[in-house]
C-alpha positions as CSV (number, residue, x, y, z in Angstrom):
1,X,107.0,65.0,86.3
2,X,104.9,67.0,88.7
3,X,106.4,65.4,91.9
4,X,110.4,66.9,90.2
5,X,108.7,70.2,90.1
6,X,109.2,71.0,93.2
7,X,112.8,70.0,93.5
8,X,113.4,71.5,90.1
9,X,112.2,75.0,91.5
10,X,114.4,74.8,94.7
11,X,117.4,74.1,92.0
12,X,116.4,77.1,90.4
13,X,116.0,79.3,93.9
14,X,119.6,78.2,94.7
15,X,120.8,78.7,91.8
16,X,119.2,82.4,91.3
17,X,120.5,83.5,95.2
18,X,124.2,82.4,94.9
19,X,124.1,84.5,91.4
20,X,122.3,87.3,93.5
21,X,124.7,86.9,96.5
22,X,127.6,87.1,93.7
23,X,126.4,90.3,92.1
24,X,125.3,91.9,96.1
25,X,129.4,91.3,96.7
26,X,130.7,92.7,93.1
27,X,128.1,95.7,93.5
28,X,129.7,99.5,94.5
29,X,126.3,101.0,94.3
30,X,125.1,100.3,98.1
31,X,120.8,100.5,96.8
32,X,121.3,97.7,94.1
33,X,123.4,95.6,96.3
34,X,120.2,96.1,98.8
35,X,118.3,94.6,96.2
36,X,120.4,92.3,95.5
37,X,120.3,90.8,98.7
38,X,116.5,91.0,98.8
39,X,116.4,89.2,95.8
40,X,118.6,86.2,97.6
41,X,116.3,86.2,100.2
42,X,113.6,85.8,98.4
43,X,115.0,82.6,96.6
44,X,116.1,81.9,100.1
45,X,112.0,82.0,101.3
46,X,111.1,80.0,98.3
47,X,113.2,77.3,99.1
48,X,112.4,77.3,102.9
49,X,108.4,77.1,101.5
50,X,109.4,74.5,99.1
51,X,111.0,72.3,102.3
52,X,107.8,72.7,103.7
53,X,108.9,75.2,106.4
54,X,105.6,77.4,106.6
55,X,106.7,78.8,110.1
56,X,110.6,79.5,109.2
57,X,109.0,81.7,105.8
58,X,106.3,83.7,107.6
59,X,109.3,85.2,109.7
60,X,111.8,85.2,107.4
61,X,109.9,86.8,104.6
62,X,108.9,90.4,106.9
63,X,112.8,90.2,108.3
64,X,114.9,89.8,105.4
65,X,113.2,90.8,102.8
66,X,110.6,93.8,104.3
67,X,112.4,95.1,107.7
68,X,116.4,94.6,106.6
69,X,116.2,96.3,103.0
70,X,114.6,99.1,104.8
71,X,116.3,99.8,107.6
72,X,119.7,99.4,105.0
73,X,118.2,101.8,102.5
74,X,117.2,104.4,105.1
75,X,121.0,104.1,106.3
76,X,122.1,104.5,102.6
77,X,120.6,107.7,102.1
78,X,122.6,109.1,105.9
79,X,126.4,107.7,104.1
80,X,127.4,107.7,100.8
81,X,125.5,105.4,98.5
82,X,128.5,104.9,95.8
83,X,131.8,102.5,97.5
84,X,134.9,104.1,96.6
């Protein structure tokens, strides 16, 4: 059992970021779409740790789910936040 664990979590991850993804798409407020997204590239990370991919997750941890959501939310609060 403990050697499915692992392939049972990635299942999980992918199965958590394409729901994430789904909801970032339907979303009209811009901030919870932003977490959205964070949140599917977090699942994203997992998986990529999971794969044994050390390198690819200490990169795209600070990128996607640290520097992008930032940058987004600090350009939400210049617009509008609501999609008409």
């Amino acid at each position: 059992m403990s050697e499915m664990l692992p392939v049972i979590m990635a299942f999980v991850a992918a199965l958590i970021s394409i729901v994430a993804t789904w909801l970032a798409v339907q979303e009209r407020d811009m901030l919870i779409a932003t977490l959205f997204s964070a949140l599917q590239s977090t699942c994203y990370a997992l998986i990529y740790y999971l794969l044994m991919a050390p390198d690819i997750v200490l990169v795209y941890l600070p990128v996607s789910v640290g520097i992008l959501p930032l940058i987004t939310i600090i350009l939400i609060k210049k617009t509008e936040r609501y999609e008409e």
